[in-house]
MISESE-801901 format. One record per residue (C-alpha): residue in one letter; x, y, z; residue number from 1. Coordinates in steps of 0.25 Angstrom, whole numbers. Layout:
<pts>
 type  east north    up seq
    A     X     Y     Z NUM
...
</pts>
This chain:
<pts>
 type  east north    up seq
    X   169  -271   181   1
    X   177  -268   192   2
    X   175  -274   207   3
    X   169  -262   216   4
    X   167  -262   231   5
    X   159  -254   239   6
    X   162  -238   240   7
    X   173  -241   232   8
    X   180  -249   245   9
    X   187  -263   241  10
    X   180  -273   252  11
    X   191  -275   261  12
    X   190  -258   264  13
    X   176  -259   269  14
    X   177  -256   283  15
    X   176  -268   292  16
    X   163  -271   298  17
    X   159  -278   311  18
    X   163  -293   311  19
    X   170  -291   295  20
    X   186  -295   294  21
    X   197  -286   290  22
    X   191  -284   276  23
    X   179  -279   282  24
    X   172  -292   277  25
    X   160  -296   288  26
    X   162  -310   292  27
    X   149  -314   297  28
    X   140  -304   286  29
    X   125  -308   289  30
    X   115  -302   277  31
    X   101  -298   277  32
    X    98  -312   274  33
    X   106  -320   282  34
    X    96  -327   290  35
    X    89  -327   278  36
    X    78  -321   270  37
    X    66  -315   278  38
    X    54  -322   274  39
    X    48  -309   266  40
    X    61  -309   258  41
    X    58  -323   251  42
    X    44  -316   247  43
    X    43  -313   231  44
    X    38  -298   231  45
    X    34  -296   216  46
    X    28  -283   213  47
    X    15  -279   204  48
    X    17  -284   190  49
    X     4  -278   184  50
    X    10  -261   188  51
    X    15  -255   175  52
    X    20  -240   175  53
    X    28  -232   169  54
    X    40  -237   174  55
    X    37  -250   165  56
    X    32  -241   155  57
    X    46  -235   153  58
    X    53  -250   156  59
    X    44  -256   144  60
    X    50  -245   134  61
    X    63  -249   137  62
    X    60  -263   136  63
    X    55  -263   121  64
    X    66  -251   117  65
    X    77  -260   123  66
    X    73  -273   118  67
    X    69  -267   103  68
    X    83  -259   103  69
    X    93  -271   107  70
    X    85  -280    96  71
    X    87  -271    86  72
    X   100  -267    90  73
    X   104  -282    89  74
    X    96  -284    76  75
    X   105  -272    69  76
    X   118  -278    74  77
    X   113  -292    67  78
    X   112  -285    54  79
    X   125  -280    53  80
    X   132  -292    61  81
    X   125  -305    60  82
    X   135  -313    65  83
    X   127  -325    60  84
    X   117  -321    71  85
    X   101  -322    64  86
    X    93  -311    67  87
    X    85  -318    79  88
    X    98  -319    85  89
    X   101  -305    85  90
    X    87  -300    88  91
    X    87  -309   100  92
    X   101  -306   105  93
    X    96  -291   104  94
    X    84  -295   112  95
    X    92  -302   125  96
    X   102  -287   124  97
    X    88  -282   126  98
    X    86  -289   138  99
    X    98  -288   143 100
    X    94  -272   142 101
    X    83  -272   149 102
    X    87  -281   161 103
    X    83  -293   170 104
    X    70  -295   167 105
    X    74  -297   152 106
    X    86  -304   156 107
    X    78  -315   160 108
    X    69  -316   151 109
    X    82  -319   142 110
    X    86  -329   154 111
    X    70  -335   152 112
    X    73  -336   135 113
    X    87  -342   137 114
    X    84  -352   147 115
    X    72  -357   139 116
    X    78  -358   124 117
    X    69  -368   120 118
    X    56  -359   122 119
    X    62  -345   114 120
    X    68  -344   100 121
    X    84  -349   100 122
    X    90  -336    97 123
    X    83  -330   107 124
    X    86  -338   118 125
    X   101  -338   114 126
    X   102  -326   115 127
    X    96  -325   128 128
    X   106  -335   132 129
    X   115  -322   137 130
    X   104  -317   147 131
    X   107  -331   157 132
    X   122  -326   159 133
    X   124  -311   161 134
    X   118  -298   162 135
    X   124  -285   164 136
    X   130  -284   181 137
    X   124  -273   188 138
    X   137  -264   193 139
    X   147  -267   205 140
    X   144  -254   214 141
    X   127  -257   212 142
    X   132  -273   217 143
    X   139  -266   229 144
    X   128  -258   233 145
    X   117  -269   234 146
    X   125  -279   240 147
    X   129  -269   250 148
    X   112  -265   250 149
    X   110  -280   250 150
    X   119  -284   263 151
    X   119  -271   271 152
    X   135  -271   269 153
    X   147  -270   256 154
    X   149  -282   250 155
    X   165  -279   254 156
    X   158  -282   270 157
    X   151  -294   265 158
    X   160  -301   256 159
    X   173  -308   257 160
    X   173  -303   241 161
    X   163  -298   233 162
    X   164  -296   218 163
    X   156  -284   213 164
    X   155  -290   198 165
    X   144  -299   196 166
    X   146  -312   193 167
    X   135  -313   184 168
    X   123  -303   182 169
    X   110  -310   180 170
    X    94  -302   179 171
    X    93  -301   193 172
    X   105  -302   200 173
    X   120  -304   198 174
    X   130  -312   205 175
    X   143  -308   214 176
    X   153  -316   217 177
    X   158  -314   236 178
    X   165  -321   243 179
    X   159  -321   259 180
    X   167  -318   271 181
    X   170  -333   272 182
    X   175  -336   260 183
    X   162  -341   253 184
    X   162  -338   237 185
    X   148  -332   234 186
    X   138  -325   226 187
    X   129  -315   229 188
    X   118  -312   219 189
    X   112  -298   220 190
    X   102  -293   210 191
    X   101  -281   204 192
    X    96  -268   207 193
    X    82  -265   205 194
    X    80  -278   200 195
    X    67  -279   204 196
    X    59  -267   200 197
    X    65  -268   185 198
    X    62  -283   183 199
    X    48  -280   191 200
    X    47  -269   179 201
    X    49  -278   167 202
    X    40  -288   173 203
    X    29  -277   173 204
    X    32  -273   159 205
    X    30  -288   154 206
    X    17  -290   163 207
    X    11  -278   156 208
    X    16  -283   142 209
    X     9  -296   144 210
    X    -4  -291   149 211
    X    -6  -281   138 212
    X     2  -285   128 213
    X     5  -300   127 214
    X    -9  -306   131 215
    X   -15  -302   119 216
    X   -10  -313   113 217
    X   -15  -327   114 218
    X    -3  -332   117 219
    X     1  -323   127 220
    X   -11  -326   135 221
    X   -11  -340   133 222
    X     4  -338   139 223
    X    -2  -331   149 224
    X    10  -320   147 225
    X     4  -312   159 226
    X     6  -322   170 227
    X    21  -326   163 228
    X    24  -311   168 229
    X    18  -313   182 230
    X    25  -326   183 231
    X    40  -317   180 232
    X    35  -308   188 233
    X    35  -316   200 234
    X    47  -325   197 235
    X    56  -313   194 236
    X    52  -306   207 237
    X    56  -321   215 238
    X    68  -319   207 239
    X    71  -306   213 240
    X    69  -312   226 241
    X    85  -314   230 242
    X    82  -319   244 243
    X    71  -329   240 244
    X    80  -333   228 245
    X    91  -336   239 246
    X    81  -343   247 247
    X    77  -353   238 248
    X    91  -355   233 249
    X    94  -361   247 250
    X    82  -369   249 251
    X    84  -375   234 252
    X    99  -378   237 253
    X    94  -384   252 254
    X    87  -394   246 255
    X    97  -399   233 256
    X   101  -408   243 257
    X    89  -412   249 258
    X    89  -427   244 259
    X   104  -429   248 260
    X   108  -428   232 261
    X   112  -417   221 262
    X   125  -416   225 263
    X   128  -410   213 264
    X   119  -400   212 265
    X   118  -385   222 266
    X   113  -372   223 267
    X   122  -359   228 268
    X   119  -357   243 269
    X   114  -346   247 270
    X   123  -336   258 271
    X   110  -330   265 272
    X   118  -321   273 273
    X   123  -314   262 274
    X   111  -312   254 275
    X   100  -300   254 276
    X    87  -297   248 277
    X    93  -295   235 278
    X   107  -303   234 279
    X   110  -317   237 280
    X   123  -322   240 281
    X   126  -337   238 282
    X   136  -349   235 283
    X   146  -345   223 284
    X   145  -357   212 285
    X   154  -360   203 286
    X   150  -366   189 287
    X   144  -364   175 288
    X   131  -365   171 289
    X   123  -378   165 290
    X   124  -373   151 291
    X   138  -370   150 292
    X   141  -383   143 293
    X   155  -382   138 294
    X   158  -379   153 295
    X   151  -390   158 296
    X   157  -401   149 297
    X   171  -395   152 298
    X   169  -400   165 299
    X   164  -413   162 300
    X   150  -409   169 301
    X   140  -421   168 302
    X   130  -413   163 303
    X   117  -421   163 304
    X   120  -425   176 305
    X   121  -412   182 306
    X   108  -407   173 307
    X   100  -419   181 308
    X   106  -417   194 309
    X   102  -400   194 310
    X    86  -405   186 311
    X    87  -415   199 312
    X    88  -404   208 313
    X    78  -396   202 314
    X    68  -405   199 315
    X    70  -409   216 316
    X    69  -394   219 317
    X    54  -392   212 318
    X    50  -405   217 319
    X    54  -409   230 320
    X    59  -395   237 321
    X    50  -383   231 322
    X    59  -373   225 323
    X    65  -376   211 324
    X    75  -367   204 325
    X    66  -360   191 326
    X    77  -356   184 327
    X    86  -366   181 328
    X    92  -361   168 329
    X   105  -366   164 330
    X   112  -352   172 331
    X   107  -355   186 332
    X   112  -372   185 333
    X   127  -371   184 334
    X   139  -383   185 335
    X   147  -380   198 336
    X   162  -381   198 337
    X   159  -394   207 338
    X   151  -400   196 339
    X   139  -397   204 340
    X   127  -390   199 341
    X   120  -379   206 342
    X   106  -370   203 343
    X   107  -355   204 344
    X    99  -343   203 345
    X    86  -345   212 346
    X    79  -333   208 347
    X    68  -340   202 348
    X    63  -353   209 349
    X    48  -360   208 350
    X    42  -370   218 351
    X    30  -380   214 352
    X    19  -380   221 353
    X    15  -394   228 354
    X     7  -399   217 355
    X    15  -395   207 356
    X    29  -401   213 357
    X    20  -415   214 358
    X    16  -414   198 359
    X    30  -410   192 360
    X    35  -423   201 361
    X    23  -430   195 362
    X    27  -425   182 363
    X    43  -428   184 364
    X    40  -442   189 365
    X    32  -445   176 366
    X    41  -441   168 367
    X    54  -448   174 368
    X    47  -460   180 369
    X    35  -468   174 370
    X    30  -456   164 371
    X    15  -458   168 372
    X    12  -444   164 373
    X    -3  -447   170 374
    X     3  -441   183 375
    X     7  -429   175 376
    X    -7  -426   171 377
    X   -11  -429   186 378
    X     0  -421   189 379
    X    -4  -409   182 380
    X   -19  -412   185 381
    X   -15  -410   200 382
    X    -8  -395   197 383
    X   -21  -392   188 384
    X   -12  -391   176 385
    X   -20  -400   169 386
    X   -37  -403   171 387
    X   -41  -415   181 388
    X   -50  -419   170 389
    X   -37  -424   161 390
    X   -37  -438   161 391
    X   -22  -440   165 392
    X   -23  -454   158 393
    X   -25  -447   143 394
    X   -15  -434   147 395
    X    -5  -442   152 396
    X    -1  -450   140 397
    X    -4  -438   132 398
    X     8  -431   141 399
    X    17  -443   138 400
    X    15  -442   124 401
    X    20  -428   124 402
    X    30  -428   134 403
    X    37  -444   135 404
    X    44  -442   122 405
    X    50  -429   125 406
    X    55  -433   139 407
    X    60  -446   134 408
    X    71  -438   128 409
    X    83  -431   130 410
    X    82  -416   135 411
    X    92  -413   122 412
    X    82  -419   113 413
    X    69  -410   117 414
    X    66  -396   122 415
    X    62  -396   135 416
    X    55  -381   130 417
    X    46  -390   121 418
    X    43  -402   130 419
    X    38  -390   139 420
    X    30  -385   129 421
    X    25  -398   126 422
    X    19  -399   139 423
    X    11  -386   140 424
    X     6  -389   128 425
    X     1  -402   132 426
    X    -5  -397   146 427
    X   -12  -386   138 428
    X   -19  -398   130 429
    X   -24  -404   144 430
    X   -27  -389   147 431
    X   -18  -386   157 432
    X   -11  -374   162 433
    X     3  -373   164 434
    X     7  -368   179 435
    X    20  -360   184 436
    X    26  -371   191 437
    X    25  -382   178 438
    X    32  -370   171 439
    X    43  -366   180 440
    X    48  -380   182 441
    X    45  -383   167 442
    X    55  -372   164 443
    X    66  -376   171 444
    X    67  -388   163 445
    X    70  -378   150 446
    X    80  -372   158 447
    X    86  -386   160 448
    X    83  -389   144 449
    X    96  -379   139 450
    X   107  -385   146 451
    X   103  -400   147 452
    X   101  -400   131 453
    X   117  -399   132 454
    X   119  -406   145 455
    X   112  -418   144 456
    X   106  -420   132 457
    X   100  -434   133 458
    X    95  -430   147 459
    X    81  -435   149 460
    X    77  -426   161 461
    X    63  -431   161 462
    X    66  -447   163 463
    X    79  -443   172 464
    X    73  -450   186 465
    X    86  -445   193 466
    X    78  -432   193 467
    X    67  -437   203 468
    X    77  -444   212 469
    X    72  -436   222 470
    X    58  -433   220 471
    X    54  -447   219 472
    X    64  -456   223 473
    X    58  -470   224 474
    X    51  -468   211 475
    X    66  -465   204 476
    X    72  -475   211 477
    X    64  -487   206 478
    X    65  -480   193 479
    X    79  -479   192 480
    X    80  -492   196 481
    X    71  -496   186 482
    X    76  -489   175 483
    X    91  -494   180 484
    X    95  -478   182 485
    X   105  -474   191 486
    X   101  -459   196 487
    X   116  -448   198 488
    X   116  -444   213 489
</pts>
């Protein structure tokens, strides 16, 4: 794919603007954003999920041809070249070609089944492995256009240097390598056009299927498929929010350093005067991704320490400042040239409410600390997860039973997707309900599970008191010191 410029133009024809240098570069460019965001523009403005017309109609067909076809494509292709591949194999590679197809909001449910292996059948969530690098780039001229749309001017007035190729192409948005006027190495992530209304399609599609379809099994409704939707729903249309996306970026990499540690890990900053209601531009990084392993021990990359010190973080994020990353699978934690580690994408983050911040540290500081898991069943009492007329003296021990042996052992021994399950099932015995924020926080922890089975396999996340060294730090001293522990910076 060849480098294209606006009308055909290289940048250093555009014609100079006011305050640009020779090249026609401006100096002292100041986007919509620059001051930035208004307050409206960090507001999640979902549309109706319950309207379905014809437009979904036709978008359904397509759906069930594309999907049956790129199956049993793939199947046919098996039978003559098996390649030692099994049928489930082919049939699930033909699935993800499918989704690919059909676009973002298939893309990430394979992100979803590859990032959780533990919960969907193993040649299935192989295969959707593929789905967390690359999709197919939307072209250079369309790129042009919108950043042009985006920032009131060419990028060749913009950018020092602007490359029109993506340097990678994800559901929503795809990166671009620019350089800014001052020599600053950048990124700008601009999403795709019409992004919105076709995810916001799909979404409808899928709520339809689950109200008339889906919830006339048991195990639908006990699921309760119909709120699942509603919860994407909303979560995809935050996710489609670039400038809250952006802000929340800042506010989480303000406060890394907040305690006067974690040095090593960081977050891209955000160049607000180059950003736009739809494209963000940022700090460039450098590095690989937590689950490129070979690449990792090539450079003699302490694993385990830099896993503990990015769970640190993230565990200081929920707890302490508000706004946690909720997508923390292995693509969005990289290994920085520096040895650093740093978070990206932001597009999906979650904030526990007051009560629930103080349980999941309740929670935490019985499992690291003195592992009276009494305060766990008062803990859950409080957030009404479980009944007041629990006696935590009899649930307590029965929650230790379960979940002590587990935790006692190393994350590569166990399947963090079982200890979940484990836990739902005993809180359902106690009759309790299992709330959004117990979920979104649990799933990052299957996030963490993929790359820490290689990492740091005889890692003990849940006795690890270097985690808490912020959130209660009396309480880990004196147990450090008791315990004869010295905790990494």
């Amino acid at each position: 794919m060849g480098a294209m410029t606006d009308d055909a133009v290289p940048p250093d024809e555009v014609p100079p603007a006011p305050g640009s240098d020779a090249a026609g570069v401006l100096a002292h460019f100041r986007g919509p954003y620059a001051d930035g965001p208004p307050p409206e523009a960090l507001e999640i403005d979902a549309p109706p999920l319950d309207r379905f017309g014809l437009a979904e109609l036709r978008r359904m067909v397509l759906i069930a041809f594309v999907l049956w076809s790129a199956v049993v494509r793939a199947t046919a292709v098996w039978v003559v070249r098996r390649k030692g591949r099994s049928l489930a194999r082919a049939a699930s590679e033909g699935l993800v070609d499918g989704f690919e197809q059909l676009g973002p909001t298939f893309v990430k449910l394979g992100q979803l089944i590859a990032s959780s292996p533990s919960l969907f059948p193993a040649p299935l969530a192989d295969a959707c492995l593929r789905t967390l690098d690359e999709v197919p780039p939307f072209d250079p001229e369309t790129v042009r256009r919108m950043v042009t749309e985006e920032l009131g001017r060419p990028p060749g007035q913009i950018f020092k240097s602007f490359d029109d190729r993506p340097l990678s192409a994800a559901s929503i948005a795809q990166v671009h390598a620019v350089v800014l006027p001052d020599g600053r190495e950048a990124v700008i992530k601009l999403q795709r056009p019409d992004i919105a209304h076709r995810m916001n399609t799909d979404l409808r599609i899928q709520y339809f299927l689950a109200r008339k379809v889906l919830m006339r099994f048991e195990s639908a409704r006990r699921a309760n498929v119909t709120a699942m939707v509603e919860d994407l729903h909303q979560v995809t249309n935050q996710e489609l929010n670039a400038a809250l996306e952006a802000h929340r970026q800042t506010f989480f990499r303000d406060h890394i350093a907040a305690f006067g540690d974690n040095a090593g890990i960081t977050a891209p900053e955000v160049y607000w005067d180059y950003c736009a209601p739809h494209l963000i531009c940022m700090e460039r990084m450098s590095g690989v991704p937590m689950d490129q392993f070979d690449a990792l021990a090539a450079r003699g990359i302490d694993g385990e320490l830099t896993l503990r010190r990015g769970i640190k973080v993230w565990i200081e994020a929920a707890l302490v400042h508000g706004p946690f990353h909720g997508d923390v699978h292995a693509g969005n934690l990289w290994v920085l040239d520096d040895e650093r580690a740093t978070y990206l994408d932001f597009g999906i983050m979650g904030e526990l409410p007051e009560l629930w911040r103080g349980a999941m540290a309740d929670i935490l500081y019985t499992s690291m600390i003195d592992q009276d898991y009494s305060r766990v069943v008062r803990a859950y009492q409080r957030v009404g997860v479980m009944p007041a007329d629990v006696d935590p003296e009899v649930a307590g021990p029965a929650i230790a039973m379960v979940m002590e042996p587990m935790l006692s052992q190393g994350i590569g021994n166990i399947s963090l997707g079982d200890q979940l399950k484990s836990n739902m099932e005993l809180a359902e015995q106690f009759g309790a309900t299992i709330p959004r924020e117990l979920m979104l926080t649990s799933k990052q922890l299957l996030y963490f599970e993929r790359y820490s089975k290689v990492l740091a396999p005889d890692y003990v996340m849940a006795r690890d008191l270097y985690l808490l060294k912020n959130v209660f730090p009396a309480e880990v001293a004196a147990a450090a010191a008791e315990r004869g522990i010295t905790l990494p910076d």
